[in-house]
C-alpha positions as CSV (number, residue, x, y, z in Angstrom):
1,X,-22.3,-6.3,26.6
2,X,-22.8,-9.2,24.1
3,X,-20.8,-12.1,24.9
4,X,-19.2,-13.2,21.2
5,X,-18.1,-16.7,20.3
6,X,-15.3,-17.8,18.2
7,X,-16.2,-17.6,14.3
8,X,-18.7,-14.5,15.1
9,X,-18.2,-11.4,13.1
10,X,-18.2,-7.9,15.1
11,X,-17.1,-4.7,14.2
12,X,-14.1,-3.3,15.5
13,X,-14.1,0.7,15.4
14,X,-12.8,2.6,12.7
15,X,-11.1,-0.9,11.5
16,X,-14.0,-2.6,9.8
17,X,-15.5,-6.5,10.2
18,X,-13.4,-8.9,12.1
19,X,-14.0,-12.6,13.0
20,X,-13.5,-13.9,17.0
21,X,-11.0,-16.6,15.7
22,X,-10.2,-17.2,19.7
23,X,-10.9,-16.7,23.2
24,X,-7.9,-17.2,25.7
25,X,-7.2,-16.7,28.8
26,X,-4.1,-14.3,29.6
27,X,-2.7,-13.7,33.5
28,X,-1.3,-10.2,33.6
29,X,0.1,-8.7,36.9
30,X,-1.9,-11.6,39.2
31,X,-5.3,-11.2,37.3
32,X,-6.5,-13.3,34.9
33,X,-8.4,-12.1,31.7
34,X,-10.5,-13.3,29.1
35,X,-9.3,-12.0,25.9
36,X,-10.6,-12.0,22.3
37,X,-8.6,-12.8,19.3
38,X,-10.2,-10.2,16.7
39,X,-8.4,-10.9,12.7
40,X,-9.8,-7.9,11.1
41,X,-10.2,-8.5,7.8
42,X,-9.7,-5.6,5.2
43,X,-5.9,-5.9,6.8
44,X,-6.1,-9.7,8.5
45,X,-4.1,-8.0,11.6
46,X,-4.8,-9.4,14.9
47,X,-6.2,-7.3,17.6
48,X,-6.7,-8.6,21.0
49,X,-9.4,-7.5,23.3
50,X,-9.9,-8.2,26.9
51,X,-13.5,-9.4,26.7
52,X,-14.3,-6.6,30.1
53,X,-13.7,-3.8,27.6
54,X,-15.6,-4.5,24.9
55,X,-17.6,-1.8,25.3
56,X,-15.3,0.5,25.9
57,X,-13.5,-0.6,22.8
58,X,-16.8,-0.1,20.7
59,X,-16.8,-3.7,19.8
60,X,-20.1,-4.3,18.5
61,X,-22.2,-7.0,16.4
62,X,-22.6,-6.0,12.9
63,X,-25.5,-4.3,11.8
64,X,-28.5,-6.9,10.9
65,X,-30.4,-6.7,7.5
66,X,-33.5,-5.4,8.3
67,X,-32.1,-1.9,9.2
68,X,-30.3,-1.5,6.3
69,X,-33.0,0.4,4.5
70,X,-33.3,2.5,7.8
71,X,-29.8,3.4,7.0
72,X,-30.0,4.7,3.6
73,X,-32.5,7.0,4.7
74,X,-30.8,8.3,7.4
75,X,-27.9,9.2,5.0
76,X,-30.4,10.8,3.0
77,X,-32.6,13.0,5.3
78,X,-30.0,13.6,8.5
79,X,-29.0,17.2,8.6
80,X,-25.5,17.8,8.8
81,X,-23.8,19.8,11.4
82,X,-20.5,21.1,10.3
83,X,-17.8,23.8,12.7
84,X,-16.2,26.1,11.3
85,X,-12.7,25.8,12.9
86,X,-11.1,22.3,10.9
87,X,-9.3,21.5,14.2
88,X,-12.4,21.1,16.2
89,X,-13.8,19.6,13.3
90,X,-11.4,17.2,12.8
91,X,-11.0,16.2,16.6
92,X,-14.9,16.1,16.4
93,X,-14.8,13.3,13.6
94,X,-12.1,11.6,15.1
95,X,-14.2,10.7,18.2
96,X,-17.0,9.8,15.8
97,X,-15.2,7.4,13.7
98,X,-13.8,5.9,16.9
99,X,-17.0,5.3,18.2
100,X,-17.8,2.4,15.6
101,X,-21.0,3.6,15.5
102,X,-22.5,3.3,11.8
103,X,-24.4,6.2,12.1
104,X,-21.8,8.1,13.7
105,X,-19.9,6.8,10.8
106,X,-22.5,8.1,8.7
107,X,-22.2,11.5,10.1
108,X,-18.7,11.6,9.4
109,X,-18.7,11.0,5.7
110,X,-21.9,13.3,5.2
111,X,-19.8,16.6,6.5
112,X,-16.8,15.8,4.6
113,X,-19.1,14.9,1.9
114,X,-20.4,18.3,2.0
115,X,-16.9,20.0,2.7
116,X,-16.0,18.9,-0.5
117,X,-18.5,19.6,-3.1
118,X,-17.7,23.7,-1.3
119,X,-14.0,23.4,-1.4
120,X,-11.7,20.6,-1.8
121,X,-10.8,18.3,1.3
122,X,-7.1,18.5,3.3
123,X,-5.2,15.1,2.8
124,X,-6.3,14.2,6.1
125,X,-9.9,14.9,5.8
126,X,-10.1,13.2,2.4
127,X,-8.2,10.4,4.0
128,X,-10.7,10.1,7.1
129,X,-14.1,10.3,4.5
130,X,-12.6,7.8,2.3
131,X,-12.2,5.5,5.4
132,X,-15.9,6.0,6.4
133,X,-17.1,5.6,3.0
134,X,-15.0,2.4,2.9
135,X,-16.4,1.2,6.6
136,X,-20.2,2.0,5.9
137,X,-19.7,0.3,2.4
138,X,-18.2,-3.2,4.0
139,X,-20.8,-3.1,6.7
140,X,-24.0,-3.2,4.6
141,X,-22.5,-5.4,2.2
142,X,-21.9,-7.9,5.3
143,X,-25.4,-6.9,6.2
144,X,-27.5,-7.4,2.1
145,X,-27.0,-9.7,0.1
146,X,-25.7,-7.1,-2.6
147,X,-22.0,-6.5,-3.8
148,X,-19.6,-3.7,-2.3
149,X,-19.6,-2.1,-5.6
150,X,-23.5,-2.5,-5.4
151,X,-23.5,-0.1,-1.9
152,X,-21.5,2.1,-3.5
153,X,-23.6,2.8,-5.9
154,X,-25.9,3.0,-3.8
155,X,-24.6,5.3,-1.3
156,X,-23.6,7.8,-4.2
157,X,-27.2,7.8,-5.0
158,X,-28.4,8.6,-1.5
159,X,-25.6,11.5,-0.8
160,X,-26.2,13.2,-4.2
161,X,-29.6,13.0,-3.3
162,X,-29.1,14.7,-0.1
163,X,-26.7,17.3,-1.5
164,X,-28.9,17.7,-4.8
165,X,-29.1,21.6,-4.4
166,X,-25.5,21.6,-3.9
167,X,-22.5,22.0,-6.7
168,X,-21.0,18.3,-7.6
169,X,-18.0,19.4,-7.9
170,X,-15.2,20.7,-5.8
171,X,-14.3,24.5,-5.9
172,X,-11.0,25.5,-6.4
C-alpha cells in the first residue's frame, strides 16, 4: 500500500475525502504503531488509522483526473445487477459502500437508482443511495476542475441516460 504524507488527500470508505493532518507514533500493549490522523472533511471528525491497515481499511488515494471521463461512462453503460430479497440486497451494498471503491460506489447508486424509478426506496435504501450519490459527487469534483453542483448535473445526465427506457418517476 501507498505510503501517504501529512497534507495528502485520501479517501476514507463510505466517509468521503480526508486530509493526513498527522502521522504519530502510538505504543499499544508493547507494540508500537504508526498511525494516521485522517480529518474527514464533509464532517471534519478525526479518524485514526494504524498505517499497517490501510488497506484493509480501504484507505485509498483519490481518484486522478484523467479517469474521470472513464467514470461517467461506466455509470452509463454498466449493467446493473439487482436481488430480489432487500436483506441480501442491502447487506450486498453495504459491503460495496464499505469497500471505498468508486466504482463499487457506482454500483451502489445505479441499483437503487433503478429501485426507485420501479417503486419508491425504504428510508434506509434512500438514505444509503443518497450517500453514494453524495460520495461519487465529492470525488470527481476533488478530481475536475468543475463544481459539485456541476457533477451533479452531470451525473443526472449519465443515469437518465442509462435508465432512459425506464419510468422517471417512482410508482406508488
Amino acid at each position: 500500500m501507498d505510503s501517504f504524507k501529512i497534507g495528502d488527500k485520501v479517501i476514507y470508505p463510505n466517509q468521503g475525502i480526508g486530509i493526513i493532518e498527522d502521522i504519530k507514533e502510538a505504543n499499544l500493549f508493547g507494540e508500537t504503531f504508526r498511525i494516521y490522523h485522517v480529518r474527514i472533511l464533509a464532517n471534519n471528525s478525526l479518524v485514526l488509522v494504524p498505517v499497517t491497515n490501510t488497506g484493509e481499511v480501504g484507505l485509498r488515494r483519490p481518484i486522478s483526473s484523467e479517469v474521470v471521463e472513464d467514470i461517467f461512462e461506466f455509470i452509463r453503460s454498466s449493467p446493473i445487477d439487482i436481488h430480489r430479497d432487500w436483506k441480501e440486497r442491502y447487506k450486498e451494498n453495504q459491503n460495496l459502500m464499505k469497500s471505498g471503491k468508486i466504482f463499487d460506489v457506482i454500483l451502489v447508486l445505479k441499483g437503487l437508482y433503478y429501485l426507485n424509478l420501479q417503486r419508491s426506496l425504504s428510508f434506509r435504501e434512500k438514505a444509503m443511495m443518497e450517500k453514494a450519490k453524495e460520495l461519487i459527487i465529492s470525488e470527481l469534483a476533488e478530481a475536475t476542475s468543475l463544481s459539485a453542483l456541476e457533477i451533479e448535473k452531470k451525473l443526472e445526465e449519465c443515469l437518465a441516460q442509462c435508465f432512459l427506457p425506464f419510468k422517471s418517476e417512482p410508482q406508488i
